[in-house]
Backbone bond lengths (Angstrom), bond angles and torsions (degrees), N, CA, C in turn:
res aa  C-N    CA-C-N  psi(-1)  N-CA   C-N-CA  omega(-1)  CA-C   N-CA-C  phi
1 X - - - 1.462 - - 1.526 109.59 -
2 X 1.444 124.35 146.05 1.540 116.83 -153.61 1.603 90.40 -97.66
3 X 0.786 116.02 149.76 1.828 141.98 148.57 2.052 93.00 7.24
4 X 1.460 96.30 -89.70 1.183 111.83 -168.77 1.254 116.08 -44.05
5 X 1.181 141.29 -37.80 1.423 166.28 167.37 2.380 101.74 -44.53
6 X 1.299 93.74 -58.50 0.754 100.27 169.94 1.630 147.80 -96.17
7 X 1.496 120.95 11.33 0.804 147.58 158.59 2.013 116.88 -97.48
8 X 1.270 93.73 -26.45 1.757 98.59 168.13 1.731 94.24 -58.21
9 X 1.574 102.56 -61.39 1.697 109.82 -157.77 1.506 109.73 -55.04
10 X 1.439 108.67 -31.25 1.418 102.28 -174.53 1.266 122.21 -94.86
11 X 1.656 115.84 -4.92 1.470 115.22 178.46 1.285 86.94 -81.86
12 X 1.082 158.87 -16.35 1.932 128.56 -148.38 1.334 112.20 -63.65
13 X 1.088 90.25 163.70 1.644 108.86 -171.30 1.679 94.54 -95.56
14 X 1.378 135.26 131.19 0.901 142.73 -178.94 2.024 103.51 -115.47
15 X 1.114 115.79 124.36 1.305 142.55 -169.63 1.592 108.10 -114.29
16 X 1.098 118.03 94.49 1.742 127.40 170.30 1.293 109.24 -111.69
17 X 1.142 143.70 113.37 1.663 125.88 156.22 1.870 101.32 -146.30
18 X 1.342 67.65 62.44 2.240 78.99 168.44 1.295 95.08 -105.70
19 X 1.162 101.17 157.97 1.808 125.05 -168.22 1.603 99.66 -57.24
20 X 1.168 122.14 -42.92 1.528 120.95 -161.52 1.503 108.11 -78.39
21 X 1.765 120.10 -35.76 1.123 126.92 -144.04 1.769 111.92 -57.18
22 X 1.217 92.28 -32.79 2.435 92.00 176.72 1.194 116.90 -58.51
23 X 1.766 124.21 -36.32 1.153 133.67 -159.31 1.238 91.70 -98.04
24 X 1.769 140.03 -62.80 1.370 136.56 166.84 1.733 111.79 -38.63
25 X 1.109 118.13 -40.04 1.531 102.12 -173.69 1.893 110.20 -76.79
26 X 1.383 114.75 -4.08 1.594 129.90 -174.49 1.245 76.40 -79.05
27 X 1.742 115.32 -90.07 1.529 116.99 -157.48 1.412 98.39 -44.41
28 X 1.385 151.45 -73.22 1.184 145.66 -159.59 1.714 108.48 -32.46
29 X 1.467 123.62 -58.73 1.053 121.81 -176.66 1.779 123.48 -59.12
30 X 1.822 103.34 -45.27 1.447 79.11 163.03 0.866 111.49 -95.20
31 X 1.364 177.91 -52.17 1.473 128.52 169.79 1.229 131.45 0.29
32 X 1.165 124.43 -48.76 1.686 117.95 -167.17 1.455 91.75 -106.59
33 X 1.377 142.92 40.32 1.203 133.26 148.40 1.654 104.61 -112.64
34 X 1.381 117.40 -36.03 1.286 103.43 143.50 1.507 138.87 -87.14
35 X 0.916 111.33 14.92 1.673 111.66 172.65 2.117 123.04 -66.04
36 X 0.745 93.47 112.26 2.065 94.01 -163.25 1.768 108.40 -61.64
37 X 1.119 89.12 134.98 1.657 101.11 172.76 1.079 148.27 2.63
38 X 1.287 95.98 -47.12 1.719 139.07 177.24 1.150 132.16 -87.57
39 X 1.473 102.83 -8.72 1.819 109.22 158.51 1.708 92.41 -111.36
40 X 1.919 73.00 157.84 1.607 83.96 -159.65 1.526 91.69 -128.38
41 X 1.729 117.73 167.54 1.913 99.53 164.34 0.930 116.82 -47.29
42 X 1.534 125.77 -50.87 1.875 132.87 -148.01 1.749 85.54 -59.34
43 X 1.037 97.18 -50.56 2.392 108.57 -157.61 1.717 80.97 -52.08
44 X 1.496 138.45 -72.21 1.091 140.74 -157.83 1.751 112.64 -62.31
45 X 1.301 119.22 -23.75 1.485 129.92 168.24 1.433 99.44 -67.93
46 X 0.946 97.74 -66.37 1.995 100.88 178.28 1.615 115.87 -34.83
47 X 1.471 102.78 -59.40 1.632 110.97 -171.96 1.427 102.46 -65.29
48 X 1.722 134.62 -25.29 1.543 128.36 -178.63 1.252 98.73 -73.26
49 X 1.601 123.37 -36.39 1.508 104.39 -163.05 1.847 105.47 -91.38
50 X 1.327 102.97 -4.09 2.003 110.81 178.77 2.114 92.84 -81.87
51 X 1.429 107.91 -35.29 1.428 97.17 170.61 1.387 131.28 -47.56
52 X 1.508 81.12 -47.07 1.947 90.45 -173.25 1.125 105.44 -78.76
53 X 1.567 134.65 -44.12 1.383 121.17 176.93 1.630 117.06 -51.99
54 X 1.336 112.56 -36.13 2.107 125.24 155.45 1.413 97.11 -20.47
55 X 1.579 105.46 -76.62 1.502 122.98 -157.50 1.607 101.38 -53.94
56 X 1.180 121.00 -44.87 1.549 131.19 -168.59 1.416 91.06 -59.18
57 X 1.575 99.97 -88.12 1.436 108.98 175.47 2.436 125.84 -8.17
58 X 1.949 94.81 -63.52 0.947 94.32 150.59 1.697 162.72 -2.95
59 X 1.559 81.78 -90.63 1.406 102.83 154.17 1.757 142.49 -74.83
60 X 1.224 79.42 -8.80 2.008 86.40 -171.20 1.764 82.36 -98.41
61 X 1.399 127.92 -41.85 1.286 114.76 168.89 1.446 130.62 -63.87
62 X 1.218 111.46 1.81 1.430 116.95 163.82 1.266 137.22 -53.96
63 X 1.696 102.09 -23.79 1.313 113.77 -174.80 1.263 115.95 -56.98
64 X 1.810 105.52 -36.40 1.262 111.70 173.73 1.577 143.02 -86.27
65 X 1.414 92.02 25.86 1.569 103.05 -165.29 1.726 114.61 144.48
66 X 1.319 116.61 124.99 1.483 105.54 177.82 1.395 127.96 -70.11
67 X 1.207 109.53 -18.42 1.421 99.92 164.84 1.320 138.16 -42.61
68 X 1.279 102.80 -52.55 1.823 109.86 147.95 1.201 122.02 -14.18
69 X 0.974 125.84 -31.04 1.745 128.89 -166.56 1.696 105.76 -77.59
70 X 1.598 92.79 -30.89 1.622 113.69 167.15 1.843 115.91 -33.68
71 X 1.637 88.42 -59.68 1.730 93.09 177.80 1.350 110.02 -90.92
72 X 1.304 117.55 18.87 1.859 120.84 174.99 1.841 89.05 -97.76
73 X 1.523 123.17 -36.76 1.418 103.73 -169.69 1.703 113.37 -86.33
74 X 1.620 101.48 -3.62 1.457 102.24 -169.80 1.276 96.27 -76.53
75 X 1.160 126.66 -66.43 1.346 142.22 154.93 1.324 117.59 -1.56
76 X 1.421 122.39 -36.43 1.250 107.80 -174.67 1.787 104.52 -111.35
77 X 1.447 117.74 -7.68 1.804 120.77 148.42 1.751 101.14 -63.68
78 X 0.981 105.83 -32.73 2.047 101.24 -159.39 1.946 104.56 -68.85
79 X 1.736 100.25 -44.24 1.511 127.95 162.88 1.583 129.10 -48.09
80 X 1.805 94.34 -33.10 1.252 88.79 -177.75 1.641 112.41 -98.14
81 X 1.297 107.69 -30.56 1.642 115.44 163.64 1.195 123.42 -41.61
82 X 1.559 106.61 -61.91 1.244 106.13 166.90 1.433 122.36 -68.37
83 X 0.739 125.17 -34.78 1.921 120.85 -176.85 1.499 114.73 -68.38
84 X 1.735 106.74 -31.90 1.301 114.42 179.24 1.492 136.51 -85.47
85 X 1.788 96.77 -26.17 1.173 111.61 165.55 1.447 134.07 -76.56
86 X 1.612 117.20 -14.15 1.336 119.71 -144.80 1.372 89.31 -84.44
87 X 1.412 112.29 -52.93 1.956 105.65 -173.97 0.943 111.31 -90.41
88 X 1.547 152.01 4.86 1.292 158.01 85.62 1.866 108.81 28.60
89 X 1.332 71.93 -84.64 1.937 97.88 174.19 1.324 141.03 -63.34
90 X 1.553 92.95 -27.72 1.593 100.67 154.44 1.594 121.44 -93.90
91 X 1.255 117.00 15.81 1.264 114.67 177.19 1.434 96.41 -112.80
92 X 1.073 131.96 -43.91 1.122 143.04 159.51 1.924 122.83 -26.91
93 X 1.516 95.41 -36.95 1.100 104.86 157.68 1.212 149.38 -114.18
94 X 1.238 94.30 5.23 1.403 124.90 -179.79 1.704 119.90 64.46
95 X 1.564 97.53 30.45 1.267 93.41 173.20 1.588 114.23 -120.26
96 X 1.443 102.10 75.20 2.137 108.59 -164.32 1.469 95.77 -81.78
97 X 1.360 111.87 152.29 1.360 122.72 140.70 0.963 123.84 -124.75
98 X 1.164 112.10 106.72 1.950 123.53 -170.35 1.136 108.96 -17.52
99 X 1.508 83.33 -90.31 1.725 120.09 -171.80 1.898 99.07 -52.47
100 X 0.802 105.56 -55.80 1.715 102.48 -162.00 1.722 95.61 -47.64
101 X 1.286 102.74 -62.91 1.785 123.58 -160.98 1.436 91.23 -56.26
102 X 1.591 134.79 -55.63 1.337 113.67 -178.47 1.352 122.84 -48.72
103 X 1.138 123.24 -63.23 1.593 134.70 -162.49 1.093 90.12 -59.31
104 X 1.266 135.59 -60.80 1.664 148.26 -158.60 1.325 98.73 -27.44
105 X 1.877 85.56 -70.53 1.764 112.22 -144.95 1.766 108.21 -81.96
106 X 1.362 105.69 -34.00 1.448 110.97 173.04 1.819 121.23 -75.69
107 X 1.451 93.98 -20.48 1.890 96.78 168.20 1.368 123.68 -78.47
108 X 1.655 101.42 -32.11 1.754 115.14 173.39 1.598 96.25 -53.03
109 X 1.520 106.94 -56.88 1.422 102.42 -174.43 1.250 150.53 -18.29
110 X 2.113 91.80 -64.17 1.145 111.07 177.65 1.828 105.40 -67.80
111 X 1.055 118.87 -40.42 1.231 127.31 -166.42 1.552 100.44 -60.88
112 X 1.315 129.19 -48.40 1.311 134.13 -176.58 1.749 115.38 -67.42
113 X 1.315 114.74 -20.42 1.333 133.93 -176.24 1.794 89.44 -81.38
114 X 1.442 132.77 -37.61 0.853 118.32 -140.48 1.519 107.58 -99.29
115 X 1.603 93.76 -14.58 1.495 112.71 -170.57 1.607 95.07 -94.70
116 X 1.602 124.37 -29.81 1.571 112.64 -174.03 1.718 94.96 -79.76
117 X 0.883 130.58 -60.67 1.827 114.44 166.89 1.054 135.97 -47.73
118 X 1.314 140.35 -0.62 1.444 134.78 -125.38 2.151 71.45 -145.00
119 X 1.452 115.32 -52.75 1.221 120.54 177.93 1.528 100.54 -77.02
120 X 1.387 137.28 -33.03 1.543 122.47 174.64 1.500 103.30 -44.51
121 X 1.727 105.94 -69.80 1.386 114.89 -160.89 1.792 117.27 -47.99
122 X 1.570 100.02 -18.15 1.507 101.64 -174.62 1.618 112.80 -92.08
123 X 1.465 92.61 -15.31 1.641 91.05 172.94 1.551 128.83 -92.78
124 X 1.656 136.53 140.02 1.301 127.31 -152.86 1.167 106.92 -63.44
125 X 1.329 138.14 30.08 1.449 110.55 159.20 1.869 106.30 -126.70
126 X 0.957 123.15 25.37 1.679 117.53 -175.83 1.506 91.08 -152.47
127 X 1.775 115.99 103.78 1.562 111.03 158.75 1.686 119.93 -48.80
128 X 0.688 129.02 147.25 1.261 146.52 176.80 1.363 106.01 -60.89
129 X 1.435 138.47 -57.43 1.005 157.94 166.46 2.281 98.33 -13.78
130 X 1.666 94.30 -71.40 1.431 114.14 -173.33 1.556 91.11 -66.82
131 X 1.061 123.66 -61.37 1.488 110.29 -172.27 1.805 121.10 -49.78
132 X 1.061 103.57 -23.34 1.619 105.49 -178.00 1.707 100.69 -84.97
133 X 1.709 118.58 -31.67 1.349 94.10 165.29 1.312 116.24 -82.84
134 X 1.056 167.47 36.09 1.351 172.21 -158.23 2.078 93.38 -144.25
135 X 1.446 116.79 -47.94 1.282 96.50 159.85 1.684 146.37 -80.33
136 X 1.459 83.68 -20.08 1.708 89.46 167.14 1.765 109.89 -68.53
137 X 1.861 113.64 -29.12 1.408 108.61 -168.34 1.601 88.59 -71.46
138 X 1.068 135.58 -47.07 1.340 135.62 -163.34 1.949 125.96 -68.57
139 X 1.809 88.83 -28.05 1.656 99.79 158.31 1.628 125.04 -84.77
140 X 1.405 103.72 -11.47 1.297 101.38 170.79 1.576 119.15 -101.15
141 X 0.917 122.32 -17.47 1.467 129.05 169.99 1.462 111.45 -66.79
142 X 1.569 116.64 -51.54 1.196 127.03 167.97 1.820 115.28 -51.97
143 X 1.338 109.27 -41.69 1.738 106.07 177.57 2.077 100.28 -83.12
144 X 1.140 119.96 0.94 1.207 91.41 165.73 1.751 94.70 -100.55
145 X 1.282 125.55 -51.02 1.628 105.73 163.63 1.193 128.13 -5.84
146 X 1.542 133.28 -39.56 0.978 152.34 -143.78 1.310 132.58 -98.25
147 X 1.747 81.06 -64.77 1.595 107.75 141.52 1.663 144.14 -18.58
148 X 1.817 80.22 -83.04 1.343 102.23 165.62 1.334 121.98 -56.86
149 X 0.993 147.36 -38.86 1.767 174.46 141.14 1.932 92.32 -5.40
150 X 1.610 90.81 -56.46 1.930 89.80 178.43 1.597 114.70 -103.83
151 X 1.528 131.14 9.14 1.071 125.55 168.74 1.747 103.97 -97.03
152 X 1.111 105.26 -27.70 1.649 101.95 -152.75 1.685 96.93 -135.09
153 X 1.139 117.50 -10.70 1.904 109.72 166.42 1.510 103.11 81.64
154 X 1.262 123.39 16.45 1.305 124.17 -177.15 1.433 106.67 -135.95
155 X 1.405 116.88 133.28 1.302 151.10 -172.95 1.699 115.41 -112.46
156 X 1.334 92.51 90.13 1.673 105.31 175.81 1.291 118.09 -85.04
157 X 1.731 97.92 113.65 1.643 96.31 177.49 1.700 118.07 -108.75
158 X 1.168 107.65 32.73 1.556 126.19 -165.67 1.401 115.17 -177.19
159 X 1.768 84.34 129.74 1.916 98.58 165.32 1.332 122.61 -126.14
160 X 1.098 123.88 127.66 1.267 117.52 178.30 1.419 97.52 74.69
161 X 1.023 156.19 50.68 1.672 166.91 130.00 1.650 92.51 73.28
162 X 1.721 100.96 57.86 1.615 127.95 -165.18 1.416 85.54 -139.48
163 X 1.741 114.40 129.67 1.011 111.87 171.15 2.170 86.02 -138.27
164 X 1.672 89.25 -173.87 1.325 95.62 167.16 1.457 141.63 -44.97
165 X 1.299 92.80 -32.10 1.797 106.10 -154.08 1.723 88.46 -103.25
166 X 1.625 104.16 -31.60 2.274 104.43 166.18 1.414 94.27 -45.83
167 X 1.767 122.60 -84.38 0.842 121.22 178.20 1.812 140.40 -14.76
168 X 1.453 111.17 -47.56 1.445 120.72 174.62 1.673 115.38 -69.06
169 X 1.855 100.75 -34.78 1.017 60.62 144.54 1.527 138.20 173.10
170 X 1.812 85.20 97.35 1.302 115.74 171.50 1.834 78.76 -77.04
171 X 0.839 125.08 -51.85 1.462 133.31 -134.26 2.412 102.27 -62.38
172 X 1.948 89.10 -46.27 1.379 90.23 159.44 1.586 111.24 -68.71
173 X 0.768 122.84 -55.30 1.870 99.36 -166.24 1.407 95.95 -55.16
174 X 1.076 162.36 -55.25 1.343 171.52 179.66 1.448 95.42 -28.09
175 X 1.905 123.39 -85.57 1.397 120.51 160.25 1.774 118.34 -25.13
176 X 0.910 109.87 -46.66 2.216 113.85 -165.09 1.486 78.90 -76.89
177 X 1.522 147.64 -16.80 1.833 123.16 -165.11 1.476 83.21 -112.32
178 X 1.364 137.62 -10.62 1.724 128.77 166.78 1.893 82.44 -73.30
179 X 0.956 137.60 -83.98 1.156 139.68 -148.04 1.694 109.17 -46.96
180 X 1.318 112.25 -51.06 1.789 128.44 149.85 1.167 110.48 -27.09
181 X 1.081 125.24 -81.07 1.445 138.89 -138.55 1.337 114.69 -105.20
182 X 1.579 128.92 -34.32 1.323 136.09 160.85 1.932 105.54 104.54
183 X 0.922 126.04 -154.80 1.017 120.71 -169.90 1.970 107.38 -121.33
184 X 1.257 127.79 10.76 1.436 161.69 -153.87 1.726 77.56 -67.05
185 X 1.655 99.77 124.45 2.117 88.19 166.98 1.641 105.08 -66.46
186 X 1.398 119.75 175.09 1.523 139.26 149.34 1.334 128.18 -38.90
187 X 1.063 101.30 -171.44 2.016 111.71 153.09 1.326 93.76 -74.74
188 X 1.377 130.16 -66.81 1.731 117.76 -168.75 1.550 135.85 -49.73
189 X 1.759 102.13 28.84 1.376 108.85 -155.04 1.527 124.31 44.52
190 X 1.538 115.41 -128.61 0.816 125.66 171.32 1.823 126.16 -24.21
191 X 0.967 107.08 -52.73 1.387 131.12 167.18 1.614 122.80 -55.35
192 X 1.431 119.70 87.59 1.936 116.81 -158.40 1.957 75.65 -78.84
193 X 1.660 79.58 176.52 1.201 117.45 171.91 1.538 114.38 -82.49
194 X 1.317 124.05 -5.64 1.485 148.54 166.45 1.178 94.10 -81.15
195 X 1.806 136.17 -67.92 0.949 99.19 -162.85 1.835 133.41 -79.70
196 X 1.619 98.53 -13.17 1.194 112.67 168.15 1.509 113.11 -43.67
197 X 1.405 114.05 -50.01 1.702 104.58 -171.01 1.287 109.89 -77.80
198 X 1.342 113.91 -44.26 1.955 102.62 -174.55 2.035 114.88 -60.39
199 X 1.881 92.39 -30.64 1.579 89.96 -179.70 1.856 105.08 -82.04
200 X 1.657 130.44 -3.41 1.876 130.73 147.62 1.438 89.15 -48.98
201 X 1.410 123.96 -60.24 1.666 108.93 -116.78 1.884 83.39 -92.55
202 X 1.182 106.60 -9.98 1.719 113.27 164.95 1.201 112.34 -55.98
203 X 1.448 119.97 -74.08 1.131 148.17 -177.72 1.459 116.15 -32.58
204 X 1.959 91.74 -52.65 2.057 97.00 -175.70 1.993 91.36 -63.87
205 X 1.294 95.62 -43.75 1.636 78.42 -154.95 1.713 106.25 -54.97
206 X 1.016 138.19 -51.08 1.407 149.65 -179.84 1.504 105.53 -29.24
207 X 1.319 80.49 -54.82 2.307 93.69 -171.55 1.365 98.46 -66.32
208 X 1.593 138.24 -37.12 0.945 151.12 -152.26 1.678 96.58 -81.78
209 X 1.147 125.83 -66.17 1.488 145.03 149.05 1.924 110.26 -19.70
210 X 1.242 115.81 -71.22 1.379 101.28 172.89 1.592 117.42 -83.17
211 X 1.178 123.82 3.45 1.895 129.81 163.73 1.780 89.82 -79.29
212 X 1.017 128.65 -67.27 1.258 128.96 171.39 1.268 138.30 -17.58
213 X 1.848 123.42 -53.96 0.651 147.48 -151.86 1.775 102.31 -126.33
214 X 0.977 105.20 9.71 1.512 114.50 163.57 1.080 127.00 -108.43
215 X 1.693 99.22 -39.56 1.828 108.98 169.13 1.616 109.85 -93.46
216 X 1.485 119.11 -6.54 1.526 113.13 144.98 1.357 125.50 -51.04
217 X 1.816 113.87 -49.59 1.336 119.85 -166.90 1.894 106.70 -74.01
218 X 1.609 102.89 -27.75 1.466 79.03 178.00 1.355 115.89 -104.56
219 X 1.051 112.91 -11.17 1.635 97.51 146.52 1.320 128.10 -65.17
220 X 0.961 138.16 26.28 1.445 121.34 -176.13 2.080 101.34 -140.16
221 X 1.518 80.41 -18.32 1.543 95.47 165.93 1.823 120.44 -84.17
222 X 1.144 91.20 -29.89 1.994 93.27 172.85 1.601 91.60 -96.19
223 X 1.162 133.97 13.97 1.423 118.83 172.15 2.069 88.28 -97.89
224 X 1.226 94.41 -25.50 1.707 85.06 -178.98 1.962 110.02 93.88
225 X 1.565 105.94 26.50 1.570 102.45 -162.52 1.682 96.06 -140.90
């Protein structure tokens, strides 16, 4: 990979201002001052994306019992350790690789996003239908992330003072009110009250995505680029 390639990846401007991020970046650090030798990023990339397959796993086993949901919430502590620690830990040690750690860590991502929805929609309380918009809002937010990252050198890891780890977990209390509440439809018949919220939290991201990508375009147009 040439020079330039890799000096784009490592200048970015990284943008956090989710509610958790001061107190998460404390715990993050000690952790990885005690973390032993022998875990490495790659080992901790691995264990975020063995989380989410948990969470998948989880939920598609729900059919048979709610307890299951048990290894849908472990799954998403196992997801966040690993996802949170890995570039954490290599900064920590000062041994980053831009380029590697982006693609790496942001492809596990999508892939892990795809397996915690992909197992909602299969389990009796979230149609599939709502769960696939909640992943398209979440693949498109992420490609304007992305975007922006190579138009403008800035790397948004928060919306709405919403970061990853908000997200996880809205996502457990969400699992603990399947475990509450059971899988029983709504007033909208057919239509639970499960799927109503994951197909909102679709919805914000989407709207969020073209609000985004409008005040991207004109900024970048009075920048003259």
């Amino acid at each position: 990979m040439s020079d330039h390639v890799k000096d784009r990846t490592s200048s970015l401007s990284r943008i956090q201002e989710n509610v958790l991020a001061a107190n998460e970046r404390k715990l993050l650090t000690w952790l990885c001052a005690r973390m032993p030798r022998w875990v490495t990023p790659d080992k901790l990339t691995i264990l975020g994306l063995i989380g989410g397959f948990m969470t998948f796993a989880g939920y598609t086993a729900s059919n048979y019992g709610k307890l299951w949901l048990l290894l849908a919430i472990l799954g998403y502590f196992v997801n966040w350790f690993g996802d949170s620690m890995d570039g954490s830990l290599a900064r920590y040690r000062s041994i980053e690789r831009p380029s590697y750690g982006y693609f790496i860590d942001h492809s596990c991502d999508g892939l892990t996003t795809l397996f915690i929805l992909t197992g909602m929609g299969l389990s009796p309380f979230v149609t599939m239908d709502f769960a696939m918009v909640a992943l398209a809002g979440y693949l498109l937010l992420s490609i304007h992330t992305f975007l922006s990252a190579r138009v403008l050198g800035e790397f948004k890891l928060s919306y709405m003072a919403a970061g990853p780890t908000e997200l996880r977990i809205m996502l457990i209390v969400l699992t603990m009110m399947m475990m509450i509440l059971g899988a029983t439809p709504g007033i909208f018949g057919k239509i639970s009250g499960f799927d109503i919220f994951v197909g909102t939290v679709g919805g914000i991201l989407l709207l969020l995505f073209a609000i985004q990508t409008f005040v991207t375009g004109r900024r970048l147009a009075k920048m003259g680029r």
